[in-house]
Steps between C-alpha positions, in 0.01 A plus 500: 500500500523737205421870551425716234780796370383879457697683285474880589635759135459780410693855431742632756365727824163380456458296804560130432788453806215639715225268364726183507589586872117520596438184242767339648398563888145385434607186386810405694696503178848619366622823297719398218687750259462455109685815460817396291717829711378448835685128555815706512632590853671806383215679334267539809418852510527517056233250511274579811497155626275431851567712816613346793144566636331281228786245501322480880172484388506183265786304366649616118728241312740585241622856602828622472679159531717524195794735493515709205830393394376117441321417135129438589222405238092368507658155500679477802180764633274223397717253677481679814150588481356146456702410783297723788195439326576130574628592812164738578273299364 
């Protein structure tokens, strides 16, 4: 069965992690990033990626799982991202 995608923008500090948490709990759905900084595991705090209290709340994909060291691009994001949509879906 398909589901549909929401896709939450918008500038920084204005709310959206908030709003995709509630979105997210309301429809038993997953959190995950678009922001090209916050895939990298060493930029955590730089790039204000979930607290461990919203990691609790509803399941995020694609946070801090590449080191900064490695070469990263929207390719290999895209890659990763159709594969927990298909995996979520």
């Amino acid at each position: 069965m398909s589901q549909t995608l929401h896709l939450i923008t918008g500038p920084t500090a204005i709310g959206k992690s908030s709003l995709a948490i509630r979105l997210a709990q309301k429809i038993n759905g997953v959190i995950i990033n678009a922001d090209s900084m916050q895939v990298y595991s060493n930029l955590k705090i730089l790039t204000a990626r979930p607290s461990k209290t919203d990691n609790e709340k509803i399941k995020h994909e694609l946070y801090g799982y590449v080191d900064g060291s490695k070469r990263y691009n929207v390719a290999k994001w895209c890659h990763d991202i159709l594969k927990i949509i298909n995996e979520n879906n």
